[in-house]
C-alpha positions in Angstrom: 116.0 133.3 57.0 116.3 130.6 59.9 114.1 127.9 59.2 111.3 126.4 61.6 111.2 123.8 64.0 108.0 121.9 63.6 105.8 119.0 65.0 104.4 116.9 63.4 101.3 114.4 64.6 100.0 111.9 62.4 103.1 111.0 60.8 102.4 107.5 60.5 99.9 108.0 58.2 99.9 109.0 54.2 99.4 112.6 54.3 101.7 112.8 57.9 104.6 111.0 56.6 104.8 113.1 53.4 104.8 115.9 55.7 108.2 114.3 57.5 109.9 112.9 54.6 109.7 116.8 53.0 110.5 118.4 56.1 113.8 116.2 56.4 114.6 116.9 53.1 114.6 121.2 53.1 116.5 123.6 54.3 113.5 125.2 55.7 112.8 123.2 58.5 115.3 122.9 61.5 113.8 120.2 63.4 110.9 117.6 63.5 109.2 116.6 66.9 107.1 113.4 65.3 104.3 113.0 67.9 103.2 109.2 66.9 101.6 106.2 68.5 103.9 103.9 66.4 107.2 103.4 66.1 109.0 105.2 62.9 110.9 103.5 60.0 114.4 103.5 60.7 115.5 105.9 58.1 113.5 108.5 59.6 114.2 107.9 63.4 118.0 108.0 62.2 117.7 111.0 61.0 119.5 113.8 63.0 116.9 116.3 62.1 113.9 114.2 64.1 113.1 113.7 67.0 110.6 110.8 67.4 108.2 110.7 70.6 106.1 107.6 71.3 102.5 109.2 73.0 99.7 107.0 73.0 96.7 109.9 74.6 96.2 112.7 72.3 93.9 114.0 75.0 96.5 114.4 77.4 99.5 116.8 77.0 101.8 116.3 80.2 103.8 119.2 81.2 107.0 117.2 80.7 106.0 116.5 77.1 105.1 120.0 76.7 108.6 121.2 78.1 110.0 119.1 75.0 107.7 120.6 72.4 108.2 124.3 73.6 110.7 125.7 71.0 108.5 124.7 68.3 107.2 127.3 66.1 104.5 125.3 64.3 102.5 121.5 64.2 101.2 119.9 61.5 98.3 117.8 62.5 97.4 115.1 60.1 95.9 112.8 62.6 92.2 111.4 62.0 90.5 109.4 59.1 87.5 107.6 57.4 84.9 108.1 60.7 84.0 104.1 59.6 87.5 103.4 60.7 86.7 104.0 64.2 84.4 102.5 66.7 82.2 105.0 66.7 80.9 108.5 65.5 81.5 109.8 69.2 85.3 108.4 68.7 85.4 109.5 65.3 84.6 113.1 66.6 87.5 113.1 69.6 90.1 112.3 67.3 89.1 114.8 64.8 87.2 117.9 66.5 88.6 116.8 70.6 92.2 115.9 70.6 93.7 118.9 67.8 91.6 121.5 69.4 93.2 120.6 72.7 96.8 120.4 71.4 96.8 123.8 69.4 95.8 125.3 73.2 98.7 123.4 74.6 100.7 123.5 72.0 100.5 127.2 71.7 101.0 127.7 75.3 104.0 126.0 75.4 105.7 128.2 72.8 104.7 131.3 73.8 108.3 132.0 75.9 110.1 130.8 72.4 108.4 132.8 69.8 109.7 136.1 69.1 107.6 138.8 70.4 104.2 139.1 67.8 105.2 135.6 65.9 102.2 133.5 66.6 102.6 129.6 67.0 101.0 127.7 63.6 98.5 125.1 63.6 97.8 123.6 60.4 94.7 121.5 60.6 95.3 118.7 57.3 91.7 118.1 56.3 89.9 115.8 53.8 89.8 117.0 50.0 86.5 116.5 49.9 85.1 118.2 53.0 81.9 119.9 52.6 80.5 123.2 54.2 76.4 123.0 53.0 75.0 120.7 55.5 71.7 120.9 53.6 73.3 118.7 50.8 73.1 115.5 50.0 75.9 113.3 50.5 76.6 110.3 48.5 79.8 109.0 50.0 82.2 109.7 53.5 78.9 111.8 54.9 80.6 111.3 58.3 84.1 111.8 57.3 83.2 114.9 55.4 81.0 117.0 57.8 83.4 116.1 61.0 86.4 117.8 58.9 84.3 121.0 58.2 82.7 121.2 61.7 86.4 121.4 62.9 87.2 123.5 60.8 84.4 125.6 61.6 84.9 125.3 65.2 88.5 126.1 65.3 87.6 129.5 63.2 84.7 129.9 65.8 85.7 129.5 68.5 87.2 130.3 71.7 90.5 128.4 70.3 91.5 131.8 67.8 91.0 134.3 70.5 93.1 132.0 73.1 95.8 131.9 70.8 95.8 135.4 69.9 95.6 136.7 73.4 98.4 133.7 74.6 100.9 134.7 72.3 
């Protein structure tokens, strides 16, 4: 079975570079496209197997980026965080609900000549362990962090998003 060629955003961060490090490492991934802000270590931007592109506006998907993340067959989007750690709630919500509903439309667009015929692009949302669906309880702690992650959740499942990839691809 050929293995996959994957990108992968987030991958400065705990769960993303776990993600790369693996992927680098088995026989069932091909190639990385790291989609960071950040430079890489070395080790990793050495690495035959990645491909590391610096893109600073994860609202924005240029069609020249998109030409280089076409032959992908999946992303692994482990971007976001704590909402405290951003400046707001607002920017806490693009970067979690905004930017990877957006890129899974792009993203999946971009593939579709690629993929064999039926072989939908994957999306893998990475969300916090603790995320909770009942927004009648009571939070103690990360009330923020933890209702963003299911409302994207919820909204990918919801909405337009699955029946855009399912009729693009």
């Amino acid at each position: 079975m050929p293995g996959l060629d994957i990108i992968v955003v987030g991958a400065t961060g705990f769960v993303g570079f776990s993600v790369v490090h693996w992927a680098m490492y088995t026989s069932r991934i091909n190639h990385i496209i790291v989609l960071t802000r950040r430079p890489m270590p070395t080790h990793v931007t050495n690495s035959a197997k990645v491909t590391v592109i610096i893109h600073q506006d994860f609202s924005d998907w240029p069609l020249y980026l998109l030409g280089l993340l076409g032959t992908a067959h999946a992303c692994i989007w482990a971007l976001g965080g704590h909402a405290y750690t951003f400046g707001s709630l607002d920017d806490a919500r693009e970067a979690t609900m905004d930017f990877p509903q957006i890129a899974a439309q792009e993203f999946a667009q971009a593939a579709r000549p690629y993929l064999p015929h039926g072989r939908p692009f994957i999306f893998v949302y990475v969300s916090i362990r603790s995320a909770e669906w009942d927004d009648s309880k009571r939070l103690h702690y990360l009330k923020n962090t933890r209702r963003l992650k299911v409302s994207q959740i919820s909204h990918i499942s919801d909405s337009t998003l699955t029946s855009t990839l399912s009729a693009s691809l």
